[in-house]
C-alpha positions in Angstrom: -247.5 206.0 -58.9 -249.1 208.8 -60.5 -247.4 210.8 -63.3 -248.0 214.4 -62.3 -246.7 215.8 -65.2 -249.2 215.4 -67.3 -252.5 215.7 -65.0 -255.2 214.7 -68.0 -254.0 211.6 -68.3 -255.5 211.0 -64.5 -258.9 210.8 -66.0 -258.9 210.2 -69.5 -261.2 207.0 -70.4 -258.3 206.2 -72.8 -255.8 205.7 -69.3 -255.8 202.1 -69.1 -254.9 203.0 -65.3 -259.1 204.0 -65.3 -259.8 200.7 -66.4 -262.1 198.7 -63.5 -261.5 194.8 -63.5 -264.4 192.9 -62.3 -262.2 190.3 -60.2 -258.7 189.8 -59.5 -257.0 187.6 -57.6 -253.7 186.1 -56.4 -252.7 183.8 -53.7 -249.6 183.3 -52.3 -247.8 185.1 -55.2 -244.7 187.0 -56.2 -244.9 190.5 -56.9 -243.8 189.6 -60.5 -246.1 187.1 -60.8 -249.3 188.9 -59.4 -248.2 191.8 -61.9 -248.1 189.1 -65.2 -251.6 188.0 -63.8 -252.9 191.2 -64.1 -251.5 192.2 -67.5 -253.1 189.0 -68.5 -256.7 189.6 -66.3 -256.5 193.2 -68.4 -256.1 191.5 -72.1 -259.0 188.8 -70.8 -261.5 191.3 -70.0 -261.3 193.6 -72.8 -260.4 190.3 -75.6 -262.4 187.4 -73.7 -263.0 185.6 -77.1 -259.4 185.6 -77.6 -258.4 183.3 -74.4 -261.8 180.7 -75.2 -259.2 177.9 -75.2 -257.0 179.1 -72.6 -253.6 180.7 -72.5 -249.8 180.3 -72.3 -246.8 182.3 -71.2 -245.3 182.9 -68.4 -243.2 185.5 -66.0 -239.6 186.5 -66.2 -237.5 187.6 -63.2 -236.9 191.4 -63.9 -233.5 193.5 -63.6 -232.8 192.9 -60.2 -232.5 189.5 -58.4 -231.8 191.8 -54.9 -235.6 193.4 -55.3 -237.2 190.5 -53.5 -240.5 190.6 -56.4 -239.8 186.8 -56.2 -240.8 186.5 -53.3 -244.4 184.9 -52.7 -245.8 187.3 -50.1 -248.8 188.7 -52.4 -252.7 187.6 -51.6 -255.1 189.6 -52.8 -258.5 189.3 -54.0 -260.6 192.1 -55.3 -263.5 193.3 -57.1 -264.6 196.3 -59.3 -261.1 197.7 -58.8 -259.5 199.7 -61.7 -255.7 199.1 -62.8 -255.0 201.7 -60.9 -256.1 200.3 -57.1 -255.0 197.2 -57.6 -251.5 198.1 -58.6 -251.3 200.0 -55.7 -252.4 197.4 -53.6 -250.0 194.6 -55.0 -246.9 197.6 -54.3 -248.5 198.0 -50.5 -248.3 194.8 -49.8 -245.1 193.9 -51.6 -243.4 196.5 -49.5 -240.4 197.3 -51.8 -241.7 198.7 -54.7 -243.4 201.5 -56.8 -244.6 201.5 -60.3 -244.4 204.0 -63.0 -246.5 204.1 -66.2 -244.7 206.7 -68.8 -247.8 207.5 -71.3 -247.1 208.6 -75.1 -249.1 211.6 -75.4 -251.4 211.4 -78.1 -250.6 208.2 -79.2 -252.9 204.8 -79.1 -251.7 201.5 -78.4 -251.9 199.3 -81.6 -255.5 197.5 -81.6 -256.5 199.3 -78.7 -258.3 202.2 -77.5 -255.8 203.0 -74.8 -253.1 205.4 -74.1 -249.5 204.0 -75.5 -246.8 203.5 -72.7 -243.3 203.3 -72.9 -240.5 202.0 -70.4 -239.7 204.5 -67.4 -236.1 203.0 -66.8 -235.1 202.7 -70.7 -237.4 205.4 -72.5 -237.9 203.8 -76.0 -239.1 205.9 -79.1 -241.3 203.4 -80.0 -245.0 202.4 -77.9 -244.8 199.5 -76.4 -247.7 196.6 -77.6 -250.0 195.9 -74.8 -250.0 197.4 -71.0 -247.1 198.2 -69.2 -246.1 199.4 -66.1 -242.6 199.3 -64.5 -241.9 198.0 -61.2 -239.2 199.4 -59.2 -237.6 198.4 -55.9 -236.7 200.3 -53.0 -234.1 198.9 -51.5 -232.7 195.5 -51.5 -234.5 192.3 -50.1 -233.5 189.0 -48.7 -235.7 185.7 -49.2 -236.0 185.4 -45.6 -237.9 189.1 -45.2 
């Protein structure tokens, strides 16, 4: 989802959205987990030296165990995509969901040269560190759909 409200944001190099990812894939994934993959295939392409010896983490459930993002119903594999595309492929194919991003105006992330975001649902009055969108369902899912 696009945040009309503030138009320049659209196509401002400093809109992370903007940002085109070489290649990103997921197989057979959750929306939740497909959306952690991408933070994490955003922080690898613009900080490759920092993941030389790999990575850890992992993905939390969200708000709402009724949204079905659990469920593994995501494939996608893409090139020269920006943030943008790929989001709203992982939502289309999901099938319950939207994302928001809520940009700071004027204001950086921390160590990076990218618009600060804050939470949609829970506005914050601090930025918070690192990319963020919010996914939202709409309507409830069962494991079965």
């Amino acid at each position: 989802m696009t945040n009309h409200r503030h138009r320049s944001n659209l196509s401002d190099p400093k809109n992370f959205l903007n940002l085109r990812i070489p290649e990103f894939k997921a197989e057979r994934e959750s929306l939740l987990v497909a959306s952690g993959q991408l933070k994490l295939t955003i922080k690898m392409h613009l900080h490759p030296e920092r993941y030389t010896h790999g990575y850890g983490g992992g993905t939390g459930y969200g708000l709402d165990p009724t949204s079905g993002f659990d469920i593994p119903n995501i494939t996608l594999d893409s090139q020269y995509l920006s943030i943008r595309e790929i989001l709203n492929r992982l939502i289309l194919i999901n099938g319950n969901a939207l994302w928001v991003v809520n940009f700071i105006p004027g204001l950086l992330l921390q160590d990076e040269d990218f618009l600060a975001q804050t939470y949609y649902l829970f506005p914050a009055r601090e930025a918070i560190r690192g990319f963020y969108w919010d996914l939202i369902p709409l309507g409830k899912k069962k494991k079965s759909q």
